[in-house]
Gaussian input, Z-matrix of N, CA and C with variables (Angstrom, degrees):
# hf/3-21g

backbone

0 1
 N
 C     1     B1
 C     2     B2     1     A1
 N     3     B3     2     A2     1     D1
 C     4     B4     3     A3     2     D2
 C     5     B5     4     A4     3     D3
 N     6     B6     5     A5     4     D4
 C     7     B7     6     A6     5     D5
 C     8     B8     7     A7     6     D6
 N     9     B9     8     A8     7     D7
 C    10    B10     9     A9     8     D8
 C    11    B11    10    A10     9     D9
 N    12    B12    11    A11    10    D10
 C    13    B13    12    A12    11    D11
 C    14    B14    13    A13    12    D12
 N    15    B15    14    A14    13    D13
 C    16    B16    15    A15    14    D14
 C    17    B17    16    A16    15    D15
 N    18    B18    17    A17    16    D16
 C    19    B19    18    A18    17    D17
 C    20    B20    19    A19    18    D18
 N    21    B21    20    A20    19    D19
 C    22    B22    21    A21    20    D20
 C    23    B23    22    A22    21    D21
 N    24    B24    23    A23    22    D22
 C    25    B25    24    A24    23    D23
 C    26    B26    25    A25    24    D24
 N    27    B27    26    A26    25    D25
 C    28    B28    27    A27    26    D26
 C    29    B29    28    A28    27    D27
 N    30    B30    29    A29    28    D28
 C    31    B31    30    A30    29    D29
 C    32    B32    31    A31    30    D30
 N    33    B33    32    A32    31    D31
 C    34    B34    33    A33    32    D32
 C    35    B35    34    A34    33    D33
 N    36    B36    35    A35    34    D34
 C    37    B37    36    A36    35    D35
 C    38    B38    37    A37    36    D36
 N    39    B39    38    A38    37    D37
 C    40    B40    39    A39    38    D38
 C    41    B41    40    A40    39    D39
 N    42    B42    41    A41    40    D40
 C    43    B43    42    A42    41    D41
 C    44    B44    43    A43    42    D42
 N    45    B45    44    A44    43    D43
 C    46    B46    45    A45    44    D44
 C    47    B47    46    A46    45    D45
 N    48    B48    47    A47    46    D46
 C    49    B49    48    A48    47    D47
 C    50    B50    49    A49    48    D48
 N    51    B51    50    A50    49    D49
 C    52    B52    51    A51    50    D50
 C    53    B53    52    A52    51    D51
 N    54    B54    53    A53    52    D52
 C    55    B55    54    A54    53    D53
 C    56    B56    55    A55    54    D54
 N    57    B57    56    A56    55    D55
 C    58    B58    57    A57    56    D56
 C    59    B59    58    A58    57    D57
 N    60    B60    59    A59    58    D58
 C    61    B61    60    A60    59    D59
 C    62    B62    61    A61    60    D60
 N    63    B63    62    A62    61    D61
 C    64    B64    63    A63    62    D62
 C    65    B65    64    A64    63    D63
 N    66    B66    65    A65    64    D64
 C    67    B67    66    A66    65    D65
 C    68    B68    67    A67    66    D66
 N    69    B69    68    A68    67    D67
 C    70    B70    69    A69    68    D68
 C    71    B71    70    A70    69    D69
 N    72    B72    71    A71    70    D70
 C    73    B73    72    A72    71    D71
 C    74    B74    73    A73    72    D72
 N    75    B75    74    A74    73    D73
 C    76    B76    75    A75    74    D74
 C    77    B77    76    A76    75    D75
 N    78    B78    77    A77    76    D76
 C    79    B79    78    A78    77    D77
 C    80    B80    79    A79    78    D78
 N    81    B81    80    A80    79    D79
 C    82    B82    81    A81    80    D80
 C    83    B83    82    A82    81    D81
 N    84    B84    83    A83    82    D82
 C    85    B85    84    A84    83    D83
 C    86    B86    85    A85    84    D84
 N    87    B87    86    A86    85    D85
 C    88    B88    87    A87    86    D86
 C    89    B89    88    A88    87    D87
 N    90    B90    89    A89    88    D88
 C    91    B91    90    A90    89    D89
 C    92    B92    91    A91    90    D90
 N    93    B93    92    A92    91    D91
 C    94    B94    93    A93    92    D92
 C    95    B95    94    A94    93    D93
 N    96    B96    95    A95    94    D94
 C    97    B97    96    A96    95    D95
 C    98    B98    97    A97    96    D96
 N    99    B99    98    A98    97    D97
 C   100   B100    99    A99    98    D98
 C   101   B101   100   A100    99    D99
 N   102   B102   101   A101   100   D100
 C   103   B103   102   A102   101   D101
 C   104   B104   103   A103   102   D102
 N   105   B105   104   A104   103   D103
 C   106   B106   105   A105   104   D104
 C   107   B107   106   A106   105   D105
 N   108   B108   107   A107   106   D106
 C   109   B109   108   A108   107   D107
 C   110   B110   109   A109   108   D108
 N   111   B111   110   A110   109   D109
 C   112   B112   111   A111   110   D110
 C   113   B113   112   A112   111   D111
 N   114   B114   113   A113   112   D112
 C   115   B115   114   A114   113   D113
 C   116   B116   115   A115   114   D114
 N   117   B117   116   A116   115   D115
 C   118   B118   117   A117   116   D116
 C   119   B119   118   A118   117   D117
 N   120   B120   119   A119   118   D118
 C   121   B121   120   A120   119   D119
 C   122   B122   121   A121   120   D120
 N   123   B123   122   A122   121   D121
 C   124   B124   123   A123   122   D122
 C   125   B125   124   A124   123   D123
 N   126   B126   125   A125   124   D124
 C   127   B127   126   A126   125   D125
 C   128   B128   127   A127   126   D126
 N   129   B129   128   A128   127   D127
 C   130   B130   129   A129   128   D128
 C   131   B131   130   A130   129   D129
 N   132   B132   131   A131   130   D130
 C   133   B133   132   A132   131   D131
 C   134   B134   133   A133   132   D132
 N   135   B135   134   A134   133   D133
 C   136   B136   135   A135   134   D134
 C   137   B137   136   A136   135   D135
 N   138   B138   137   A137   136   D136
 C   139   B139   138   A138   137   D137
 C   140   B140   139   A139   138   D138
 N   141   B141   140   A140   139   D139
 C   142   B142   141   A141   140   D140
 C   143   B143   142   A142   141   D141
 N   144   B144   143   A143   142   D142
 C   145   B145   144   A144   143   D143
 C   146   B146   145   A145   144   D144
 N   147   B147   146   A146   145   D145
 C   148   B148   147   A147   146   D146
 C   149   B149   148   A148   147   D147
 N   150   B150   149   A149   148   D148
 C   151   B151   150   A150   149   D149
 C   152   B152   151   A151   150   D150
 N   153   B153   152   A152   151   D151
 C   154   B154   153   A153   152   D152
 C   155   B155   154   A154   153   D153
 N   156   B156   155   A155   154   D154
 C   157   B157   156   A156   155   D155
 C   158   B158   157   A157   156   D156
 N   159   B159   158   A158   157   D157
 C   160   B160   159   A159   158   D158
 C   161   B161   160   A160   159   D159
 N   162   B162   161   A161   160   D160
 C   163   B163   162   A162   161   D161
 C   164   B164   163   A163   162   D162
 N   165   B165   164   A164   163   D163
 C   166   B166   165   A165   164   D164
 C   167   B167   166   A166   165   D165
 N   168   B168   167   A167   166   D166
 C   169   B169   168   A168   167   D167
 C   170   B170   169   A169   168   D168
 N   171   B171   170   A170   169   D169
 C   172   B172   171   A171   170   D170
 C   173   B173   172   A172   171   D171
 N   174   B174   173   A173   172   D172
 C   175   B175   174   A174   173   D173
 C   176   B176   175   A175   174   D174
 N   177   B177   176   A176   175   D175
 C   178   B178   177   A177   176   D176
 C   179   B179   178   A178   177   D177
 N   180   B180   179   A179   178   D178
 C   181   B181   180   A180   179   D179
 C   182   B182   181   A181   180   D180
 N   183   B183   182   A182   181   D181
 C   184   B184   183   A183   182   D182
 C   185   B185   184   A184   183   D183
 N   186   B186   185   A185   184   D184
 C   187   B187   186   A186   185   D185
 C   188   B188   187   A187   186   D186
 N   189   B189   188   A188   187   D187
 C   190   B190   189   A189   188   D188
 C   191   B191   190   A190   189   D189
 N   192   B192   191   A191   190   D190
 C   193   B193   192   A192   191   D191
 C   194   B194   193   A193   192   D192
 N   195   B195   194   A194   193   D193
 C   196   B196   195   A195   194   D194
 C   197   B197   196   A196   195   D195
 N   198   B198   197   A197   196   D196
 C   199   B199   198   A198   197   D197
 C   200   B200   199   A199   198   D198
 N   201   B201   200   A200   199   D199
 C   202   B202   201   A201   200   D200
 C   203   B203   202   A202   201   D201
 N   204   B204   203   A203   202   D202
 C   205   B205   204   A204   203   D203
 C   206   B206   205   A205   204   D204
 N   207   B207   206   A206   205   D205
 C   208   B208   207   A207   206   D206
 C   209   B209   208   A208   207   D207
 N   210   B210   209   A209   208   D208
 C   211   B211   210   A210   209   D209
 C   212   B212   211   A211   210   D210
 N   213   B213   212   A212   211   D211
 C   214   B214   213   A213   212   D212
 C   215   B215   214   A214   213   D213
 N   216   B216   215   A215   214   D214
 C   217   B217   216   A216   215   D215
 C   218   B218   217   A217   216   D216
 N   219   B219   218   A218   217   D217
 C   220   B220   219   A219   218   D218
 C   221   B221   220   A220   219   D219
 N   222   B222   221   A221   220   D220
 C   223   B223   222   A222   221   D221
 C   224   B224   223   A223   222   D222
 N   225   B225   224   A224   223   D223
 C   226   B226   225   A225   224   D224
 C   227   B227   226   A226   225   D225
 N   228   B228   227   A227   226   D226
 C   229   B229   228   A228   227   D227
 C   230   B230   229   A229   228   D228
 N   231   B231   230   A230   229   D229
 C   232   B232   231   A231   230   D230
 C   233   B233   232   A232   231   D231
 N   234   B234   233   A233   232   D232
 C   235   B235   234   A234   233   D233
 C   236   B236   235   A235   234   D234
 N   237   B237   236   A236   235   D235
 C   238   B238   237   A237   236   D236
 C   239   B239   238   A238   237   D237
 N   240   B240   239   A239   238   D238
 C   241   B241   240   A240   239   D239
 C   242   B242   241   A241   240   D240
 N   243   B243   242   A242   241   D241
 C   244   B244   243   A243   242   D242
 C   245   B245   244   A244   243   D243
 N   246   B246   245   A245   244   D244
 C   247   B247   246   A246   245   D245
 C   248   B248   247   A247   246   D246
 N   249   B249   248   A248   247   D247
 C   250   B250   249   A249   248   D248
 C   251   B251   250   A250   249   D249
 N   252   B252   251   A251   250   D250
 C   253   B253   252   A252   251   D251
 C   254   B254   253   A253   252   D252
 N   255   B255   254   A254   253   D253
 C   256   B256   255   A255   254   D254
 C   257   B257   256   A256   255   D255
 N   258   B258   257   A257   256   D256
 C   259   B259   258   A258   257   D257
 C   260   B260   259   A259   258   D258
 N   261   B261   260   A260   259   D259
 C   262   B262   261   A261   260   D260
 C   263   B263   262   A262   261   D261
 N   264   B264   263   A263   262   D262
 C   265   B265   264   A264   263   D263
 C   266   B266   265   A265   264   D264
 N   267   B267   266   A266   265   D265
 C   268   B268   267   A267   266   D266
 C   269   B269   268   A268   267   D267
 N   270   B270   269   A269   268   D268
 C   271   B271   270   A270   269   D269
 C   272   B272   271   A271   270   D270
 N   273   B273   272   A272   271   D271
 C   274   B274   273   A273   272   D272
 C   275   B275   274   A274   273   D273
 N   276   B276   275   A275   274   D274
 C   277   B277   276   A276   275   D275
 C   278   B278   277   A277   276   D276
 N   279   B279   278   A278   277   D277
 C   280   B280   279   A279   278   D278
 C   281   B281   280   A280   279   D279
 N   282   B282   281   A281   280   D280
 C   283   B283   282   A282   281   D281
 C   284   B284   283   A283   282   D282
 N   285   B285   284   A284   283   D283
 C   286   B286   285   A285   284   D284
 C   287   B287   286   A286   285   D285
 N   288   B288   287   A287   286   D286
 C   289   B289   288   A288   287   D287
 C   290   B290   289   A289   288   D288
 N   291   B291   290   A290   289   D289
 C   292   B292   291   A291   290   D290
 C   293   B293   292   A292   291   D291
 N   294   B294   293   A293   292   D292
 C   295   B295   294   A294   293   D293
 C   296   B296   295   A295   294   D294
 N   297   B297   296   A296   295   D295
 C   298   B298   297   A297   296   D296
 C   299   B299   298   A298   297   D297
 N   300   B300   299   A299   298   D298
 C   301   B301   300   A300   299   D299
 C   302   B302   301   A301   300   D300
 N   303   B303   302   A302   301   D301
 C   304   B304   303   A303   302   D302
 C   305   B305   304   A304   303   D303
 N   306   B306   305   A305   304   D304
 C   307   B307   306   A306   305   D305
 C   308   B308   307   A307   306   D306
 N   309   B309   308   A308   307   D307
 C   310   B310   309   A309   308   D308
 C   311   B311   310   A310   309   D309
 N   312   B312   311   A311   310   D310
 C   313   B313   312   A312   311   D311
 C   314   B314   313   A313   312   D312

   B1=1.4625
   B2=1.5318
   B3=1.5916
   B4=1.6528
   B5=1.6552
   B6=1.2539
   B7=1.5075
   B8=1.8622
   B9=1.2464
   B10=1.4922
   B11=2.1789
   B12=1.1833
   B13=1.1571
   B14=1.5096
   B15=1.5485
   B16=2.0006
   B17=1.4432
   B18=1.8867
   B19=1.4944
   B20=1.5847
   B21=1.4423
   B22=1.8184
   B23=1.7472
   B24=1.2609
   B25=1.0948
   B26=1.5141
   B27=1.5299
   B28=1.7193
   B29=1.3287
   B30=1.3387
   B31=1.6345
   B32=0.6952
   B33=1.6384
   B34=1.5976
   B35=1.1687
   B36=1.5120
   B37=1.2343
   B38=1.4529
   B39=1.5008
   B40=1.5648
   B41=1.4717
   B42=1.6452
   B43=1.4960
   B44=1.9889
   B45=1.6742
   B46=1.5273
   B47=1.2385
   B48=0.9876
   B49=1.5711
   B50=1.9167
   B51=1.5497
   B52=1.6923
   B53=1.6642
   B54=1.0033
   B55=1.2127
   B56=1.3733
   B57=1.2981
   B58=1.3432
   B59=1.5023
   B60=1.4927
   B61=1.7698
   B62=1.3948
   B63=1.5023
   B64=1.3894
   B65=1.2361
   B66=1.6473
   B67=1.0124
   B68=1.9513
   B69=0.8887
   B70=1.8379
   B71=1.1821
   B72=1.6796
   B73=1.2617
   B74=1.3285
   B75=1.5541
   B76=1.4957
   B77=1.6433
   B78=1.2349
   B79=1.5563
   B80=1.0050
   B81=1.3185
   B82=1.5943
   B83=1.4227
   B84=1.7017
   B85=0.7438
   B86=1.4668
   B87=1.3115
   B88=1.6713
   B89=2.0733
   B90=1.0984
   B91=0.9845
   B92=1.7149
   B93=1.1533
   B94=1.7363
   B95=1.5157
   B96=1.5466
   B97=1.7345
   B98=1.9084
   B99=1.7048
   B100=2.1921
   B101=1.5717
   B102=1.1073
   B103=1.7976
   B104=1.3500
   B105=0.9521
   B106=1.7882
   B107=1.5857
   B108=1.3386
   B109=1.6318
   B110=1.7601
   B111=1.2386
   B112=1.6066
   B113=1.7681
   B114=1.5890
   B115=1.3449
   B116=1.9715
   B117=1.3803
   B118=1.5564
   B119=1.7744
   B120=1.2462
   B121=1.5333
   B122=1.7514
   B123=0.7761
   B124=1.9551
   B125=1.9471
   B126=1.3006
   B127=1.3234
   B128=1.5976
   B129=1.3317
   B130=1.9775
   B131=1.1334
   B132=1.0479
   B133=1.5349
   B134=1.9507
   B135=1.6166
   B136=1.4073
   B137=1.6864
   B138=1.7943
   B139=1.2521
   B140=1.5890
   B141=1.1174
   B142=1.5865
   B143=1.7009
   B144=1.7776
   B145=1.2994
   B146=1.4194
   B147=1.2719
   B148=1.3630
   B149=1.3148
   B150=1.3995
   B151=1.3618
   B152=1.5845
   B153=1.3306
   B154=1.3413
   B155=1.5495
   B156=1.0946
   B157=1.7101
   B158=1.7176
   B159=2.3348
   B160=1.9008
   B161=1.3555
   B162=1.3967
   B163=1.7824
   B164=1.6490
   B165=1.6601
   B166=2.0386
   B167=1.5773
   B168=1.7094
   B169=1.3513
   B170=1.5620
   B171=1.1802
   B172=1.4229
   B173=1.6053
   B174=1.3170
   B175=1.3453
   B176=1.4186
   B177=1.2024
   B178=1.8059
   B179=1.2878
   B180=1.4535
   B181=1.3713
   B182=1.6591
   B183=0.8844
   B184=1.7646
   B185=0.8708
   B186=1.9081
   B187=1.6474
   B188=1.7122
   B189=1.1770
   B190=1.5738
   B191=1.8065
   B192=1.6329
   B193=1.4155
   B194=1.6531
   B195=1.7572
   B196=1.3044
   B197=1.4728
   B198=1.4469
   B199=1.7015
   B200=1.7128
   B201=1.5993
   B202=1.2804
   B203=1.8566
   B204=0.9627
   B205=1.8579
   B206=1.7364
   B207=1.6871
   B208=1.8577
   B209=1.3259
   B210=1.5450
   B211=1.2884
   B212=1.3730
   B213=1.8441
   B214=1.2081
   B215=1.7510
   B216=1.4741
   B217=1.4117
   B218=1.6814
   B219=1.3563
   B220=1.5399
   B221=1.4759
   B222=1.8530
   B223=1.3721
   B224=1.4627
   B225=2.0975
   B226=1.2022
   B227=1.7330
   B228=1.0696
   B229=1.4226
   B230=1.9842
   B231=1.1771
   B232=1.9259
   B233=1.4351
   B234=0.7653
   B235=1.9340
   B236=1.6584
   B237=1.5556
   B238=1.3987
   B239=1.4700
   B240=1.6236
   B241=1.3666
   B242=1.6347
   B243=1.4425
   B244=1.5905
   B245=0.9886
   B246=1.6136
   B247=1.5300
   B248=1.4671
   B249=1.2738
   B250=1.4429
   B251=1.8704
   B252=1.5298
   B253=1.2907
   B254=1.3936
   B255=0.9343
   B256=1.4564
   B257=1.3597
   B258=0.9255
   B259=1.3313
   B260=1.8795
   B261=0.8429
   B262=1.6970
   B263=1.9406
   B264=1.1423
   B265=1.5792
   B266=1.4449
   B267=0.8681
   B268=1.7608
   B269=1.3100
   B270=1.8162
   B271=2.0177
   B272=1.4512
   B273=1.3379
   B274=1.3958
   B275=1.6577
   B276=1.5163
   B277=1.3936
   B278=1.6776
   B279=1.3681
   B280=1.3491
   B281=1.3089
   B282=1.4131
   B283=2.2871
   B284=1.3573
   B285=1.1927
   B286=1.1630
   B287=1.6949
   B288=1.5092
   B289=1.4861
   B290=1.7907
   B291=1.0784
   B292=1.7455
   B293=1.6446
   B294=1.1283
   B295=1.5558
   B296=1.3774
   B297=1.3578
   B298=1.2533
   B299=1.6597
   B300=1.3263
   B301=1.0240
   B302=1.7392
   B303=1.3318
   B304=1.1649
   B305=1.3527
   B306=1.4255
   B307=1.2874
   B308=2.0117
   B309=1.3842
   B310=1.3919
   B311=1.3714
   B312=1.2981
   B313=1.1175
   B314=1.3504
   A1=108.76
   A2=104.15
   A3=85.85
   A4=130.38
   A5=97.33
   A6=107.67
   A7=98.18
   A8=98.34
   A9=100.42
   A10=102.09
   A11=113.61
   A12=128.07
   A13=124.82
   A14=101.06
   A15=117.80
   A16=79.65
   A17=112.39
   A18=126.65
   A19=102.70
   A20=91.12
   A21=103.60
   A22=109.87
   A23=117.41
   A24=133.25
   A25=102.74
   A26=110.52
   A27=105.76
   A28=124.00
   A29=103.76
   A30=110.38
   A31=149.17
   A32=144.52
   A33=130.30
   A34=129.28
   A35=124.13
   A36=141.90
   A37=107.49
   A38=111.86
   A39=130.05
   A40=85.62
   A41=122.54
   A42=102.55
   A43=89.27
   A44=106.71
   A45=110.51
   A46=135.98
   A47=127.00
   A48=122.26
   A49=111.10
   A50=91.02
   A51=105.38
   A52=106.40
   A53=124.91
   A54=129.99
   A55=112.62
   A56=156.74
   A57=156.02
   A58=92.29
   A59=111.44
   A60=130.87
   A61=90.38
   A62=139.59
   A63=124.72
   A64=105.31
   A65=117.75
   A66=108.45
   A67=104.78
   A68=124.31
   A69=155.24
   A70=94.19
   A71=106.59
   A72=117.53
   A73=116.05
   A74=111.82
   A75=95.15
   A76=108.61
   A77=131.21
   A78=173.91
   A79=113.78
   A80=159.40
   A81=132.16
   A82=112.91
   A83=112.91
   A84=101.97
   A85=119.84
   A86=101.60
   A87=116.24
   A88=106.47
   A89=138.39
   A90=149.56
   A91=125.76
   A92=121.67
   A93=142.77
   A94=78.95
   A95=86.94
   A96=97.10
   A97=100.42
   A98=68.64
   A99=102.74
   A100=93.57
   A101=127.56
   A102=115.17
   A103=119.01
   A104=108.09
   A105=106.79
   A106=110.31
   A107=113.61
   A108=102.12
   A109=89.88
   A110=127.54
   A111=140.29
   A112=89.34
   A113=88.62
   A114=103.27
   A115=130.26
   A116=86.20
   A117=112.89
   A118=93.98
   A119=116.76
   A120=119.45
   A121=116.26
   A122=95.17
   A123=103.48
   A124=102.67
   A125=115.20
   A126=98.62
   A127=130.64
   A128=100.95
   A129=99.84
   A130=97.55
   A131=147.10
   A132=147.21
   A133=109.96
   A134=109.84
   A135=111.20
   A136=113.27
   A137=106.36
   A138=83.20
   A139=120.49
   A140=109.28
   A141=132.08
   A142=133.04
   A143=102.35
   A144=113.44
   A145=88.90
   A146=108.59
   A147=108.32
   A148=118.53
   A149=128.93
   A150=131.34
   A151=99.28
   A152=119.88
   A153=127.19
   A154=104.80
   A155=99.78
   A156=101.22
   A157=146.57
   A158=79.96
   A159=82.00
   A160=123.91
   A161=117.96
   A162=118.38
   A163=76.90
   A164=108.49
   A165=99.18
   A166=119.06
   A167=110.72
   A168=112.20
   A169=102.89
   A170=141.04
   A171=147.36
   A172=111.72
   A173=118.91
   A174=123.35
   A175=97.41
   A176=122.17
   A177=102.81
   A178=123.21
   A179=117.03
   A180=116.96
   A181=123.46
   A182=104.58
   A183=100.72
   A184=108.35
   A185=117.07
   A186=109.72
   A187=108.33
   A188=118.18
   A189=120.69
   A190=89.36
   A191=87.13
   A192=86.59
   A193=103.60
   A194=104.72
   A195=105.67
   A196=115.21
   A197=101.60
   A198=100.21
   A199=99.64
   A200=107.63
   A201=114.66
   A202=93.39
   A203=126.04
   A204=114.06
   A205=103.02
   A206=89.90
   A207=85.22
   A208=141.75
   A209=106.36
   A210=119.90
   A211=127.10
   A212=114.08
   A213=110.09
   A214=124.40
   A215=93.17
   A216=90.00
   A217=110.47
   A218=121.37
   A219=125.05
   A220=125.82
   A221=98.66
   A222=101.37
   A223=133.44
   A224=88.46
   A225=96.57
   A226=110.01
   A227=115.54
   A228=123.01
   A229=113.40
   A230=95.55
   A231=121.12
   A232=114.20
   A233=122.13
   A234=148.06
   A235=99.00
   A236=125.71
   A237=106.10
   A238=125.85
   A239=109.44
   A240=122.17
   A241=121.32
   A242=91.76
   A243=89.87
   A244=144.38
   A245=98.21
   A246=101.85
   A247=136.17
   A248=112.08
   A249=142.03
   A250=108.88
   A251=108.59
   A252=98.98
   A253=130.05
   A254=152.28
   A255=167.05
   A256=112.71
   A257=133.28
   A258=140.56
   A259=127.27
   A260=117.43
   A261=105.01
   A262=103.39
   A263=97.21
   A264=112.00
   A265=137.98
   A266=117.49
   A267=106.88
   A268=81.22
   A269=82.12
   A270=84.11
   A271=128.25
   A272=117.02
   A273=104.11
   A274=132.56
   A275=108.02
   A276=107.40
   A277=125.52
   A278=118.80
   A279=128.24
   A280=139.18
   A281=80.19
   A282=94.72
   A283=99.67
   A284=121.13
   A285=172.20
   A286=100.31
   A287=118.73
   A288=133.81
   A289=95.25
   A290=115.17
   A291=119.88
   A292=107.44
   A293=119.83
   A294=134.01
   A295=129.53
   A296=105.71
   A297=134.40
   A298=128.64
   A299=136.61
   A300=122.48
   A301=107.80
   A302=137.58
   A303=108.81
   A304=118.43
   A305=148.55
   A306=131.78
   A307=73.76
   A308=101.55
   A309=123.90
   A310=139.27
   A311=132.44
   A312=134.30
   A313=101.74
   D1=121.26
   D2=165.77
   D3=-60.83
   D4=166.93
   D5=-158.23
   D6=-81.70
   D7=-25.91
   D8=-156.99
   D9=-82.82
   D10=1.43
   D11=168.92
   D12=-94.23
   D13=-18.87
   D14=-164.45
   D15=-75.57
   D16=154.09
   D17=158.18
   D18=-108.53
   D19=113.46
   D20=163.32
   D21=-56.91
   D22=152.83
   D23=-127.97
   D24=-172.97
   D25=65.60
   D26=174.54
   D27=-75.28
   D28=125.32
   D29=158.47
   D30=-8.43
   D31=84.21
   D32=-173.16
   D33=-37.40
   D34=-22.53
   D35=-166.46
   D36=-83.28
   D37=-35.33
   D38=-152.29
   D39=-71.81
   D40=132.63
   D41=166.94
   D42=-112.24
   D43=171.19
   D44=155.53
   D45=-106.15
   D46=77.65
   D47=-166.31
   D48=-93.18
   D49=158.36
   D50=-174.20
   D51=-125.77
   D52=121.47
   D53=-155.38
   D54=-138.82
   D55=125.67
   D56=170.74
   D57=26.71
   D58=79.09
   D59=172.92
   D60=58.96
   D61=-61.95
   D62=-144.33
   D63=-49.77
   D64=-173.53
   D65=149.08
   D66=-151.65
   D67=145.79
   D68=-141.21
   D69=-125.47
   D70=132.10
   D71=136.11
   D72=-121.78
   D73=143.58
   D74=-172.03
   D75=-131.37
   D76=152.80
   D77=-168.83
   D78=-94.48
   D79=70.42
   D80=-175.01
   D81=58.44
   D82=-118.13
   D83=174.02
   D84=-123.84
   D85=37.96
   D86=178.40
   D87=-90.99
   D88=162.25
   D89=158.86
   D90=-137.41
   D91=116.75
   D92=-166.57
   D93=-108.32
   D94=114.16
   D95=151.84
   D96=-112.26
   D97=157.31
   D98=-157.91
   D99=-95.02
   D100=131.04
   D101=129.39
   D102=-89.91
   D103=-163.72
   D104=-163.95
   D105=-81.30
   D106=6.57
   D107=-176.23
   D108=-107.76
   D109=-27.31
   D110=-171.25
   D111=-58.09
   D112=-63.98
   D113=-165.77
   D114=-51.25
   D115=-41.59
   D116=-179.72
   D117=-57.82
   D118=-46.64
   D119=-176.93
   D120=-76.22
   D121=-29.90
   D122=-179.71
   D123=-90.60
   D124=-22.03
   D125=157.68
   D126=-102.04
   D127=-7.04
   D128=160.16
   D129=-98.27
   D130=32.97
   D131=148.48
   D132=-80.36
   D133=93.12
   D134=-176.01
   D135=-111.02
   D136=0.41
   D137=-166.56
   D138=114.52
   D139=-71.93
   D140=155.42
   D141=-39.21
   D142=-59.89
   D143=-160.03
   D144=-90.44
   D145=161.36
   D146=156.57
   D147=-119.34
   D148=-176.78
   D149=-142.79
   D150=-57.62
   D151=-53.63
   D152=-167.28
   D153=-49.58
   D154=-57.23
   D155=173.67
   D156=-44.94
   D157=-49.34
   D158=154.53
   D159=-62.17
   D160=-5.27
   D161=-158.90
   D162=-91.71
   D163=-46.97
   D164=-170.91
   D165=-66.67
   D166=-12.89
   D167=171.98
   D168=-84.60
   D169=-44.95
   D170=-179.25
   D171=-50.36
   D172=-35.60
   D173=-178.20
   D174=-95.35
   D175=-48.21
   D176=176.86
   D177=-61.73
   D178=-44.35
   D179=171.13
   D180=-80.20
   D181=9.44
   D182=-170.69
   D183=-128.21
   D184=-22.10
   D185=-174.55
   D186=103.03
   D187=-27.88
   D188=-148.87
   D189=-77.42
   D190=156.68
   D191=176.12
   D192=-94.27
   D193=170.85
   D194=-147.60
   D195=-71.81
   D196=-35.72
   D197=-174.59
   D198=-53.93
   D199=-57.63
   D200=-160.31
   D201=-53.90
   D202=-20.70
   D203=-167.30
   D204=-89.66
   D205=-46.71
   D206=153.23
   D207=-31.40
   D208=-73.02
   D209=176.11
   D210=-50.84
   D211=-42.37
   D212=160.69
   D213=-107.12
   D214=49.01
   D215=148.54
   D216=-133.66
   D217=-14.45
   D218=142.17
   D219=-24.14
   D220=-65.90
   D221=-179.63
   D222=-49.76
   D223=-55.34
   D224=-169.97
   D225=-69.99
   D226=-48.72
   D227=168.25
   D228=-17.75
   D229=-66.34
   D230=154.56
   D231=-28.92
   D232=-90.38
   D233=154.17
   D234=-25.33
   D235=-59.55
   D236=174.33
   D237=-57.27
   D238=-47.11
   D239=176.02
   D240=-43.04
   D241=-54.39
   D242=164.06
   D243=-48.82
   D244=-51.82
   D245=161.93
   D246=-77.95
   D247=25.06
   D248=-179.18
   D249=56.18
   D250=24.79
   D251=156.90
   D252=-80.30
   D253=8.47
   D254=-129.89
   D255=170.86
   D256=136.93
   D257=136.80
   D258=-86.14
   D259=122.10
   D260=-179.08
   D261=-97.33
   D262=124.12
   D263=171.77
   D264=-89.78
   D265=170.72
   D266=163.96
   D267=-93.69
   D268=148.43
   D269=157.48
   D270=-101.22
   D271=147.03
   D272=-156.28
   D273=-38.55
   D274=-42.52
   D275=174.21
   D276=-65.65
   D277=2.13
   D278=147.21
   D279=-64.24
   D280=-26.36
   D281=-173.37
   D282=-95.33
   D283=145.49
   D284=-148.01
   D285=-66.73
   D286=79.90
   D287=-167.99
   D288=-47.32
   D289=-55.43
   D290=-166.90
   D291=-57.30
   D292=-23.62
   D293=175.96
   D294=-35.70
   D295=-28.81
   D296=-141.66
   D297=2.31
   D298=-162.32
   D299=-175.91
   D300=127.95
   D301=-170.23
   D302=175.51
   D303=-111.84
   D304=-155.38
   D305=-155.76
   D306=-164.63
   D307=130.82
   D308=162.65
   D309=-116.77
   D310=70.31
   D311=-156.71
   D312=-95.03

């Protein structure tokens, strides 16, 4: 599945904290510090959009041009998953209507 269709999907666990300017996300007892391009991506991250989209919220709101808002919201998106902050999903209208089950919007 392309990536640019999956909906990121943060962690309940993941908290965001801002601390003497930085700003933290934390894991247990791990902590990922953000700069502002990490960050810009972990807060249009609702659940909803999917990847392609945070890249279309990143360029509308930030100014950035698109590849460049693309590229780093791929990565970082990538880089969260791994580190089990995120999950990337299908989004619902991809999965399989006959499946059934319930649908949560």
């Amino acid at each position: 599945m392309d990536l640019d269709t999956l909906v990121p999907v943060t962690h309940l666990r993941v908290r965001r904290r801002r601390a003497e300017g930085q700003v933290h996300l934390i894991l247990d007892n791990y902590y990922f510090d953000l700069d502002e391009g990490t960050d810009a991506v972990w807060r249009a991250c609702d659940g909803v959009r999917t990847v392609a989209q945070v890249a279309e919220v990143l360029h509308s709101e930030r100014g950035w041009a698109l590849e460049l808002a693309r590229s780093i919201t791929r990565d970082t998106l990538s880089a969260f998953a791994e580190q089990e902050l995120v999950s990337l999903v299908a989004h619902p209208s991809t999965s399989n209507p006959s499946a059934g089950g319930e649908t949560h919007e």
